[in-house]
Short mmCIF file of the C-alpha atoms (twelve columns), coordinates in Angstrom:
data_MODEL
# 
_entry.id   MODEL 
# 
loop_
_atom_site.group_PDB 
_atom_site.id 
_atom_site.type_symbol 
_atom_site.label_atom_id 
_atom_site.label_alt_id 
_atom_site.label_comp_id 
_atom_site.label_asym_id 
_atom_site.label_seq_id 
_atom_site.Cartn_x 
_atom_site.Cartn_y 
_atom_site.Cartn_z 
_atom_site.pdbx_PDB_model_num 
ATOM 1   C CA . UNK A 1   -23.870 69.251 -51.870 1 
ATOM 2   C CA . UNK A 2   -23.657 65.784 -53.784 1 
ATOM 3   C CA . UNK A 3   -20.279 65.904 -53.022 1 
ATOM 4   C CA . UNK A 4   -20.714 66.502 -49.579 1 
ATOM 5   C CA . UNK A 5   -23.378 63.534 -48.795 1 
ATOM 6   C CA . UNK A 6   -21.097 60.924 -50.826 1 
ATOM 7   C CA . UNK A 7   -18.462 61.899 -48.997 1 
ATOM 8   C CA . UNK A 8   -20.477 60.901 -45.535 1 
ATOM 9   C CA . UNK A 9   -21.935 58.259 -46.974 1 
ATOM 10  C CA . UNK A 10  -18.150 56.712 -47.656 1 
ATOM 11  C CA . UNK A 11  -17.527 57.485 -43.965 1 
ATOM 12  C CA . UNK A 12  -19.927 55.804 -43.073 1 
ATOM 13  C CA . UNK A 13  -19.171 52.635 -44.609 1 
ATOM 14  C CA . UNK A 14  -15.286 53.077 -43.953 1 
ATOM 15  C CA . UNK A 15  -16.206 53.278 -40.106 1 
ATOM 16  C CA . UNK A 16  -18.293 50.080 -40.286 1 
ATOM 17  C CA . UNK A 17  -16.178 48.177 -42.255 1 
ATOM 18  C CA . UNK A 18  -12.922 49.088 -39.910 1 
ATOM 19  C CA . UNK A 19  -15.480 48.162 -36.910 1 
ATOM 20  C CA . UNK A 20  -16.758 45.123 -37.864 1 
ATOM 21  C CA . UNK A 21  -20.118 46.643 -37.260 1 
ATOM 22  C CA . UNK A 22  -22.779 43.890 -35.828 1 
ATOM 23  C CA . UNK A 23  -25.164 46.170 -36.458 1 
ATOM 24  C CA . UNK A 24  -27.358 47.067 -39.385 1 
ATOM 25  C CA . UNK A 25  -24.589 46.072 -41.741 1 
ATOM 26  C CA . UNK A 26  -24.396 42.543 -40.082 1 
ATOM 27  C CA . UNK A 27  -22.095 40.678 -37.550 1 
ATOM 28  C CA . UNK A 28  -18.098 40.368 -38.247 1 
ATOM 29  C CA . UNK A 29  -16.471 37.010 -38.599 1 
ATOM 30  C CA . UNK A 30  -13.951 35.698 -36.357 1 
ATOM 31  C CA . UNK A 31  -10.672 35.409 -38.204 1 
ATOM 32  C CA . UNK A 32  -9.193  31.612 -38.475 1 
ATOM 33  C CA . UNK A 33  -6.400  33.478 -36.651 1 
ATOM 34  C CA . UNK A 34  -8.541  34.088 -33.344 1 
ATOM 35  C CA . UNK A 35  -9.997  31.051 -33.406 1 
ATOM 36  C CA . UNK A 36  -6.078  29.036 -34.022 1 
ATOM 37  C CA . UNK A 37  -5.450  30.600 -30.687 1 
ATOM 38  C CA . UNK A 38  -3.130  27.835 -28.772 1 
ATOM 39  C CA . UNK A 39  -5.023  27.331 -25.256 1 
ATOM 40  C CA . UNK A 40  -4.064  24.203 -22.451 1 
ATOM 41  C CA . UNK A 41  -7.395  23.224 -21.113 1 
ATOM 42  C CA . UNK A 42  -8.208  20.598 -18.615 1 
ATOM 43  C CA . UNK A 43  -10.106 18.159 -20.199 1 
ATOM 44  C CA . UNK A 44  -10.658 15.424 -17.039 1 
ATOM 45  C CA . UNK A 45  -13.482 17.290 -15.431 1 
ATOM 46  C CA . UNK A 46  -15.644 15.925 -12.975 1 
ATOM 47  C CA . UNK A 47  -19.119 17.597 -14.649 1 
ATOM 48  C CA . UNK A 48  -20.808 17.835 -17.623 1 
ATOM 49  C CA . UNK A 49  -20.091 21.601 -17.996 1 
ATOM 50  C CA . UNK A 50  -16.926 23.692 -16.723 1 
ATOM 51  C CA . UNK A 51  -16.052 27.269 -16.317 1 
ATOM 52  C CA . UNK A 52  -12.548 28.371 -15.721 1 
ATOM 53  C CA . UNK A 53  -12.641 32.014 -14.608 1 
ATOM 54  C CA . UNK A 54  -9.803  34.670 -15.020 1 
ATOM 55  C CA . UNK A 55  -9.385  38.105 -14.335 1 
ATOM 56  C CA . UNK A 56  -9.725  38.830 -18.014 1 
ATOM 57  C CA . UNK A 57  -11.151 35.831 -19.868 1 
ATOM 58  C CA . UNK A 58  -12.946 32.228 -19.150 1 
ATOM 59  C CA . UNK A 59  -12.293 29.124 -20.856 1 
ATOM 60  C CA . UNK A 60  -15.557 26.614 -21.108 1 
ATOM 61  C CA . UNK A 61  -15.601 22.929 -21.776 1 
ATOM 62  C CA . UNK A 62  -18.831 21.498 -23.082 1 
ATOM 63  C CA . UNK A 63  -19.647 17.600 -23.211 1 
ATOM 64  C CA . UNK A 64  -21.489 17.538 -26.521 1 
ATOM 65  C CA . UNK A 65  -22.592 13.952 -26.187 1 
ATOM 66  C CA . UNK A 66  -23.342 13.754 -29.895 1 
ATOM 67  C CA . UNK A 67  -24.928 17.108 -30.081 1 
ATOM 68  C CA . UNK A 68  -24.448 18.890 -33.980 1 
ATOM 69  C CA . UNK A 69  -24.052 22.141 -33.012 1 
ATOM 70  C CA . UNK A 70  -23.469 24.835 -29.642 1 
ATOM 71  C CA . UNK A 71  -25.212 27.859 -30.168 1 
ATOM 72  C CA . UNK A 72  -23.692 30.806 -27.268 1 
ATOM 73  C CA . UNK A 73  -24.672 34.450 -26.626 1 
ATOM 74  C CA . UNK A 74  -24.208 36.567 -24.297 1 
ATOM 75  C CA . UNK A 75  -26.751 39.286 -23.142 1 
ATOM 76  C CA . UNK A 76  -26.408 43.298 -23.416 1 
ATOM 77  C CA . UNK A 77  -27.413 45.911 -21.416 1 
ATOM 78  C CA . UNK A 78  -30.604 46.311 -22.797 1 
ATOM 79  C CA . UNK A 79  -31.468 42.735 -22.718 1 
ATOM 80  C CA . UNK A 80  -30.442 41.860 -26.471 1 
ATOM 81  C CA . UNK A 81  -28.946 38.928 -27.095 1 
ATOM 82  C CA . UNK A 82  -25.270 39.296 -28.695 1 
ATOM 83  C CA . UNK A 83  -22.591 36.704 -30.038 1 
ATOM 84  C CA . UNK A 84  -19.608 35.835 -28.131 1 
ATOM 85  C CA . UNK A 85  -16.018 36.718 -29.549 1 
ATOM 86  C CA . UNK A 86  -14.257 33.179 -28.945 1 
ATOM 87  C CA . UNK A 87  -10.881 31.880 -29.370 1 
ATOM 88  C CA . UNK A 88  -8.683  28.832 -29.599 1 
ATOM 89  C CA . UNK A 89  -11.181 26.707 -30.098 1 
ATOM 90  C CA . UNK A 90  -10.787 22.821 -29.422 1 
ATOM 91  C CA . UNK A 91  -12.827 19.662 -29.894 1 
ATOM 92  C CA . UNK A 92  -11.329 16.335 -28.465 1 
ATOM 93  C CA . UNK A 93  -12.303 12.885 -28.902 1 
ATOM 94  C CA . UNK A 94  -13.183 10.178 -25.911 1 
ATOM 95  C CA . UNK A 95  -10.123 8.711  -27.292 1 
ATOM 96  C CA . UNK A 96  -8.346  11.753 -26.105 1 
ATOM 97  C CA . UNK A 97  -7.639  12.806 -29.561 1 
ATOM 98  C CA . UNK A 98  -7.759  17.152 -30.161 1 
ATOM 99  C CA . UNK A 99  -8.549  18.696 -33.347 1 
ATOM 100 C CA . UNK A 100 -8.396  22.282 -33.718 1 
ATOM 101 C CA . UNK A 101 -10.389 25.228 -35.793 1 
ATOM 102 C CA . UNK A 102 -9.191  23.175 -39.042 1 
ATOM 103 C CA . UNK A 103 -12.022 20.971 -38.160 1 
ATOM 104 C CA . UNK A 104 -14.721 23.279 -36.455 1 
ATOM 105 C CA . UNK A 105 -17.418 25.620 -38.013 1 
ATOM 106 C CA . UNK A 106 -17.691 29.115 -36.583 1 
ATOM 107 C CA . UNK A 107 -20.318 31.192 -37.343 1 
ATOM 108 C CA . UNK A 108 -21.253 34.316 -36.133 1 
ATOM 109 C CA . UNK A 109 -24.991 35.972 -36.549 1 
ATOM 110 C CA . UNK A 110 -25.991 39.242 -35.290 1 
ATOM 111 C CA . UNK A 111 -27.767 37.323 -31.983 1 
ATOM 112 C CA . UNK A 112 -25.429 34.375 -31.365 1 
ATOM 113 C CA . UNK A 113 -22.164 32.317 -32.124 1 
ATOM 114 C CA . UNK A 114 -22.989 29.204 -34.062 1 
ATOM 115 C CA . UNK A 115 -20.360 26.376 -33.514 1 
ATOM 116 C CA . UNK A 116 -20.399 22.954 -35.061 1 
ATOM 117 C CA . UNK A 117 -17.578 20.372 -34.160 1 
ATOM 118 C CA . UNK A 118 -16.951 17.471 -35.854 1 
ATOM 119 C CA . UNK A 119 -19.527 14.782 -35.838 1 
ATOM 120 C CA . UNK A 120 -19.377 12.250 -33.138 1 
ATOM 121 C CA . UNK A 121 -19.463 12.248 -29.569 1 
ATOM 122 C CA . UNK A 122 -16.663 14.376 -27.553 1 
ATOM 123 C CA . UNK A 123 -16.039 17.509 -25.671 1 
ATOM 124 C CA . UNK A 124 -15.365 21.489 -26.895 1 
ATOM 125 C CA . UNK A 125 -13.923 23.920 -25.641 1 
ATOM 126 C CA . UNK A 126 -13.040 27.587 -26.132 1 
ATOM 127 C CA . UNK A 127 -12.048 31.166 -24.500 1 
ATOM 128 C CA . UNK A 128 -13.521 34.209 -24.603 1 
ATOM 129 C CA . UNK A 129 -12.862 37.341 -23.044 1 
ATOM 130 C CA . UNK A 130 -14.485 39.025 -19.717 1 
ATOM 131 C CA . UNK A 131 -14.084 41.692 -17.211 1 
ATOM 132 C CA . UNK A 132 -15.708 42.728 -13.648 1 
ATOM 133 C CA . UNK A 133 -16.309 40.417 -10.305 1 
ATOM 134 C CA . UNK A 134 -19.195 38.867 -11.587 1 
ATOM 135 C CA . UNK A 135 -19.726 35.870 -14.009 1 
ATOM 136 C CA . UNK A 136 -22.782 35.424 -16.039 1 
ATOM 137 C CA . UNK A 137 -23.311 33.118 -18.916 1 
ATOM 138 C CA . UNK A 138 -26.780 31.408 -20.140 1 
ATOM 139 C CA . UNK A 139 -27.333 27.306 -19.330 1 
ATOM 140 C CA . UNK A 140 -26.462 26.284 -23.181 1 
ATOM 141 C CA . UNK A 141 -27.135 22.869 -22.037 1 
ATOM 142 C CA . UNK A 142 -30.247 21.892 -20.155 1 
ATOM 143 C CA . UNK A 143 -30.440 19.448 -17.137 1 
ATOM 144 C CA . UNK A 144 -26.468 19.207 -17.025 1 
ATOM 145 C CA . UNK A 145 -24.193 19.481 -14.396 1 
ATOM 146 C CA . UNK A 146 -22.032 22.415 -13.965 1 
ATOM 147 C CA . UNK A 147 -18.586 23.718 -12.664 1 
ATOM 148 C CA . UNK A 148 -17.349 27.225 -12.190 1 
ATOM 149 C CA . UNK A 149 -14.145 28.106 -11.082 1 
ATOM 150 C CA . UNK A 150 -13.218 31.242 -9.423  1 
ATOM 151 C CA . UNK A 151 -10.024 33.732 -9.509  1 
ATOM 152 C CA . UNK A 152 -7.285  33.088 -7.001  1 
ATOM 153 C CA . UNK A 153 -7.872  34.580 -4.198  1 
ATOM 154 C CA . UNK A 154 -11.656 35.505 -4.863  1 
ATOM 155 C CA . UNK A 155 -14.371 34.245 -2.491  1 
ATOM 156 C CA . UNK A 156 -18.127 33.509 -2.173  1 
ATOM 157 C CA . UNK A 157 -18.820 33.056 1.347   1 
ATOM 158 C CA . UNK A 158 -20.334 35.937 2.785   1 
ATOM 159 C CA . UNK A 159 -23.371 36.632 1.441   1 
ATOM 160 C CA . UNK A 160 -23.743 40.350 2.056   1 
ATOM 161 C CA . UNK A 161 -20.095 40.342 -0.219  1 
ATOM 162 C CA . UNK A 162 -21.210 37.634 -3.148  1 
ATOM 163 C CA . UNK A 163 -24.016 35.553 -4.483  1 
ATOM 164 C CA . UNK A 164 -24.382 32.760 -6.437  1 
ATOM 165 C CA . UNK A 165 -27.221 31.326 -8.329  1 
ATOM 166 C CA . UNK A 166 -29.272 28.991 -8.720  1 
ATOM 167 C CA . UNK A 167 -28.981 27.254 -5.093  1 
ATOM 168 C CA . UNK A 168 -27.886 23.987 -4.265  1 
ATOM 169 C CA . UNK A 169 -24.353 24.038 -4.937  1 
ATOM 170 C CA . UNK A 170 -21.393 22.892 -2.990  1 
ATOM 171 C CA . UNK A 171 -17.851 24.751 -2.918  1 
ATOM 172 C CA . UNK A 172 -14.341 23.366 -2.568  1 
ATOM 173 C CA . UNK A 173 -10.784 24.901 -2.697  1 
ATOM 174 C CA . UNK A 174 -8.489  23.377 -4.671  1 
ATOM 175 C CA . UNK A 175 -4.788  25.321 -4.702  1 
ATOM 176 C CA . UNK A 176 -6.035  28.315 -3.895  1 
ATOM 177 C CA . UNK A 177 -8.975  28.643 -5.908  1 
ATOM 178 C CA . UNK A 178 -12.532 28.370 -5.420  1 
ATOM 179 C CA . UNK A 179 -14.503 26.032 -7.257  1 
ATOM 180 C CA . UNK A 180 -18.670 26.199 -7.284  1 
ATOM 181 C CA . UNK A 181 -20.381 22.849 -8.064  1 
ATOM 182 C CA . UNK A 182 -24.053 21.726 -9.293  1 
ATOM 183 C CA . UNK A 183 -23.686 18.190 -9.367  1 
ATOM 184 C CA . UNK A 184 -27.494 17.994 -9.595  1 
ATOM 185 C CA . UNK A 185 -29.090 19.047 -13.168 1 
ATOM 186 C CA . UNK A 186 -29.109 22.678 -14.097 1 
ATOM 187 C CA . UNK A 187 -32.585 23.701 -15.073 1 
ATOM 188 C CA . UNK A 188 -32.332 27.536 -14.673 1 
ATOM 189 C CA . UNK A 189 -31.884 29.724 -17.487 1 
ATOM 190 C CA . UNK A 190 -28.467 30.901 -16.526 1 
ATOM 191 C CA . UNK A 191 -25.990 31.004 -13.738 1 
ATOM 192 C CA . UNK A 192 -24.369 33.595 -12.216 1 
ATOM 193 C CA . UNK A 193 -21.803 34.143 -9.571  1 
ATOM 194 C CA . UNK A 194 -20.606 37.307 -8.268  1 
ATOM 195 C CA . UNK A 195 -17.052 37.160 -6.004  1 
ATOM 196 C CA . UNK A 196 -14.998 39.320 -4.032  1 
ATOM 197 C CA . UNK A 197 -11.683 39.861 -2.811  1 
ATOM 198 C CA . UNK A 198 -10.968 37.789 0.346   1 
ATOM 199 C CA . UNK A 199 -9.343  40.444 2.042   1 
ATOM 200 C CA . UNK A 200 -12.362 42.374 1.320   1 
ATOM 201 C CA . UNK A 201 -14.134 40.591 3.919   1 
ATOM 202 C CA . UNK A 202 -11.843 41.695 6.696   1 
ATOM 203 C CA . UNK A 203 -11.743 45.601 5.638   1 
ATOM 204 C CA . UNK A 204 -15.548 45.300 5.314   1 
ATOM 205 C CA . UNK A 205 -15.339 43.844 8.858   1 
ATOM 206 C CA . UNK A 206 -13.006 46.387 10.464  1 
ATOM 207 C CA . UNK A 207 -15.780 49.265 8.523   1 
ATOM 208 C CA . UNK A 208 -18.617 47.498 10.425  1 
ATOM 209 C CA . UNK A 209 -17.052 47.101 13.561  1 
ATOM 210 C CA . UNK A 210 -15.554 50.798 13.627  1 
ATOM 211 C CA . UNK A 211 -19.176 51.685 12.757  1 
ATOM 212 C CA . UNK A 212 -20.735 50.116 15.803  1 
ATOM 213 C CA . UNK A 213 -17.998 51.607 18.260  1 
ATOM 214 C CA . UNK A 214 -19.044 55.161 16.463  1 
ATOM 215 C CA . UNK A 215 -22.572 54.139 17.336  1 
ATOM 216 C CA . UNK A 216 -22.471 52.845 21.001  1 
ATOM 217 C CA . UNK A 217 -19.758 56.306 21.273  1 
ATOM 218 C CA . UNK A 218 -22.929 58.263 19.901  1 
ATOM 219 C CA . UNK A 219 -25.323 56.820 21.750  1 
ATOM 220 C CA . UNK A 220 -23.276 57.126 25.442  1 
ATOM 221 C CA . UNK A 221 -22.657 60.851 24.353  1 
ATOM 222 C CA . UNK A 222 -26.411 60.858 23.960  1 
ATOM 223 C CA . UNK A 223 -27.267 59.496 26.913  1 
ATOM 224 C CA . UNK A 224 -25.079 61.906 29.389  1 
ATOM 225 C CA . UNK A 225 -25.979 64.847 27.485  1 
ATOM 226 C CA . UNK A 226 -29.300 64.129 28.784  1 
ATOM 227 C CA . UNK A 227 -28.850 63.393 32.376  1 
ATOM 228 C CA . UNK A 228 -26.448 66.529 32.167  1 
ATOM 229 C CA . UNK A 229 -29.829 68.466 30.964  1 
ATOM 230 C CA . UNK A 230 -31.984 66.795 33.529  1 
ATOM 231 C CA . UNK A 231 -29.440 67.878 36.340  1 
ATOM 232 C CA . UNK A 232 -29.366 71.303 35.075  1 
ATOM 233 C CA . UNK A 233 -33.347 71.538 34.804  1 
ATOM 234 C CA . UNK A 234 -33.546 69.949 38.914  1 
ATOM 235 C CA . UNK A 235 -31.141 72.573 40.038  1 
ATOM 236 C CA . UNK A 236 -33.208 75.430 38.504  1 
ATOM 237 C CA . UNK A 237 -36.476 73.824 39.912  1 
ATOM 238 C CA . UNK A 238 -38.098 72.729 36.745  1 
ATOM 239 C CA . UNK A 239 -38.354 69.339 37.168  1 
ATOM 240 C CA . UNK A 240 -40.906 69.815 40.629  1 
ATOM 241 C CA . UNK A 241 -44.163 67.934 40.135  1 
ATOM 242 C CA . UNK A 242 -47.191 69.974 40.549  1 
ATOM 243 C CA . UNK A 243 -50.262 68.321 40.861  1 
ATOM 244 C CA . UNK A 244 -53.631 68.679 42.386  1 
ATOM 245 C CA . UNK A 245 -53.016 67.823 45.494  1 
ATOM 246 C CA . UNK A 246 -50.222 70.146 46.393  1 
ATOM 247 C CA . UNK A 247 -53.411 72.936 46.464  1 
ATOM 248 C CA . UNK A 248 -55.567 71.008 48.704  1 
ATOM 249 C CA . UNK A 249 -59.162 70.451 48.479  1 
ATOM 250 C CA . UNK A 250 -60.345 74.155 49.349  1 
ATOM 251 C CA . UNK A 251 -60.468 76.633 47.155  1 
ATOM 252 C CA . UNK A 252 -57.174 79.095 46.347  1 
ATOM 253 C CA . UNK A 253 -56.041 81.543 48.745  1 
ATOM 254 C CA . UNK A 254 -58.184 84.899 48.677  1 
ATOM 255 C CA . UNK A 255 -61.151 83.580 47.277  1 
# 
């Protein structure tokens, strides 16, 4: 029996370990490996904060301004907060000078991903994976400006297809991608934009359309089938009006 419960016990702690269980053993590190990653990112942006969406991953960009530390998260199912598995992480200088994860502080908790850059004012960036048509992350940095930009070919300009949030953004289309812009301060707690397909707008479209024809089809068949029944109902004299004054004003025959 001891045998048998040391045995699970050892399981269980081979399982976690080969996980890197986040859990009640604690979070996992991110090997200096991951974070090494070589990425290209595009470090002349327009805002203070910028998004660059793939099918499988985003890269962000982050104008620190002389802040010590970024702490990200991303949020679970059940509403738990969660850190982010990043990569290739990159710090450049407003001399345009890059230093890589040689110079940058990862840490990972069991709520969040705690990075610190170098001290002094410049910009950091990193990737991290993603999946599904819509793209959620928490406003790290209050009252700044924003950028997120889309998947080729994805669109946000039918609303009953996509939505973005908050409001008060502008889009524009820059080689065939979508980009969504707050160039006013960002004082919601997180943004989200959900896209689609642009061809999806035409099937959806040709499945509304085909719809109504099915409808105003339905509705003619409808509509004969009951003057057919109100023909049939005149020829077999059910339709005559009988009223009161079709008996006159004396009393019934025979009485």
């Amino acid at each position: 029996m001891r045998k048998r419960f040391a045995l699970a016990i050892g399981l269980l702690f081979l399982l976690a370990a080969s996980a890197g269980c986040t859990s009640m053993f604690g979070p996992g590190e991110i090997s200096q490996q991951q974070l090494s990653k070589n990425a290209t990112y595009d470090w002349d942006t327009s805002q203070n904060v910028t998004y660059n969406v793939t099918s499988h991953q985003y890269q962000a960009i982050y104008e620190l301004n002389k802040k010590g530390t970024l702490e990200i998260h991303q949020e679970e199912s059940f509403g738990e907060e969660a850190p982010v598995d990043i990569s290739a992480v990159q710090f450049r200088y407003p001399n345009g000078t890059v230093v890589g994860a040689d110079q940058i502080t990862v840490k990972k908790t069991k709520s969040s991903t705690i990075i610190k850059p170098p001290q002094g004012e410049g910009t950091l960036a990193y990737t991290a994976s993603r999946q599904g048509k819509t793209f959620y992350v928490p406003t790290y940095l209050k009252d700044k400006t924003y950028e997120v930009t889309i998947p080729r070919g994805m669109r946000v300009d039918t609303f009953l297809l996509s939505d973005v949030r908050p409001g008060s953004y502008d889009t524009t289309m820059e080689d065939g991608r979508e980009h969504i812009i707050w160039s006013s301060p960002v004082s919601s707690d997180g943004i989200s934009v959900r896209y689609y397909l642009g061809r999806d707008k035409w099937i959806f479209a040709g499945i509304v359309g085909l719809a109504l024809i099915i409808g105003v089809i339905g509705l003619a068949y409808y509509r004969y089938q009951i003057r057919q029944l109100e023909r049939e109902r005149e020829e077999m004299g059910l339709n005559m009006d009988i009223s009161d004054d079709d008996m006159g004003d004396g009393p019934p025959p025979g009485m």
